[in-house]
N, C-alpha and C positions, 0 to 999 in steps of 0.2 A: 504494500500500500504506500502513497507517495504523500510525504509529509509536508505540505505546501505553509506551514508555519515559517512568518517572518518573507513572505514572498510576498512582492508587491498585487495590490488587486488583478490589475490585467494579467498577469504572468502566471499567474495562479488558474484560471480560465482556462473552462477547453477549450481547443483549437477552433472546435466551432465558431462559440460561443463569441470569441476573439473576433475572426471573421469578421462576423456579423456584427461589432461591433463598431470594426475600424470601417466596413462598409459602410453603416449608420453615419458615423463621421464624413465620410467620404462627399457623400451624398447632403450632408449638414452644408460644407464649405461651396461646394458647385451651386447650393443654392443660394448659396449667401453671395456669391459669386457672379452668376444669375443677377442678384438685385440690385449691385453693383453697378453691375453693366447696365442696366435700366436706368437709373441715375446719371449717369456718364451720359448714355446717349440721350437723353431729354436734356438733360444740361449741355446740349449741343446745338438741341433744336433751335432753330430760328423764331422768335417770338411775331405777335399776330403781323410789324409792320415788316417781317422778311430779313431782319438785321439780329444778329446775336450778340447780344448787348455785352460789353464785359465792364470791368472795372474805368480801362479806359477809356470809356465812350466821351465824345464833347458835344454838347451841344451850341449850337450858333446860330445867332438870328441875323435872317438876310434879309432886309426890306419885309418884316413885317412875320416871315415863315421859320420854320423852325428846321432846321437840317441836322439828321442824325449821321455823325462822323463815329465809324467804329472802328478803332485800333483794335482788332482783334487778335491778342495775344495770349488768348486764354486757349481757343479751340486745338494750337499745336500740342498743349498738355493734354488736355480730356481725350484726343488722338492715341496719344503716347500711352496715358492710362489703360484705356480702352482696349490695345493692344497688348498691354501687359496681363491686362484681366484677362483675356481669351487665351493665350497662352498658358496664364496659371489655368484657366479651367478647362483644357488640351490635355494636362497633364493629370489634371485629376482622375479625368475623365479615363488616361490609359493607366492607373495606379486603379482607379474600381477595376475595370475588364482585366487587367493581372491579378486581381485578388479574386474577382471570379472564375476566371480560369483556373485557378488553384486551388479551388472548390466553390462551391455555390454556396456565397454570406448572404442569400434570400432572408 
């Protein structure tokens, strides 16, 4: 009989058990990952007048009109972001499929 005293929680766990655990998580972070990316990409979007407003926007009045000038120096980050996130969740995504091919953590 295998005396699991003094063994951390996880390590103590059938292999199953384990599994399906680290799947749970898996499956946690992609979706968190997921929401992210949601975020990111509406924080991209163009607002109702077609301009994506950022920090440095100027506004300036010409004979009477309002002209929206947009330095936009924000959308190359949200880009970058964006790409960083689908990549982290690329990878997640082939860490589940290796943990199920290694048995099924259904």
């Amino acid at each position: 009989m295998l005396n699991y005293a003094g063994t951390p929680p996880l390590a103590a766990m059938a292999e199953t058990d384990s599994r399906q655990l680290i799947a749970a998580e898996l499956r946690s972070l992609i979706a968190r990952i997921d929401i992210s990316m949601r975020l990111v990409d509406a924080a991209m979007q163009p607002d109702d007048d077609g301009a994506i407003l950022s920090a440095d926007a100027i506004l300036s009045t010409d004979l009477g009109s309002i002209e929206i000038v947009v330095l936009d120096d924000v959308t190359p980050r949200f880009a970058t972001a964006s790409a960083a996130l689908n990549s982290c969740r690329a990878e997640l995504d082939r860490a589940l499929q290796n943990l199920s091919e290694y048995g099924n953590p259904a």
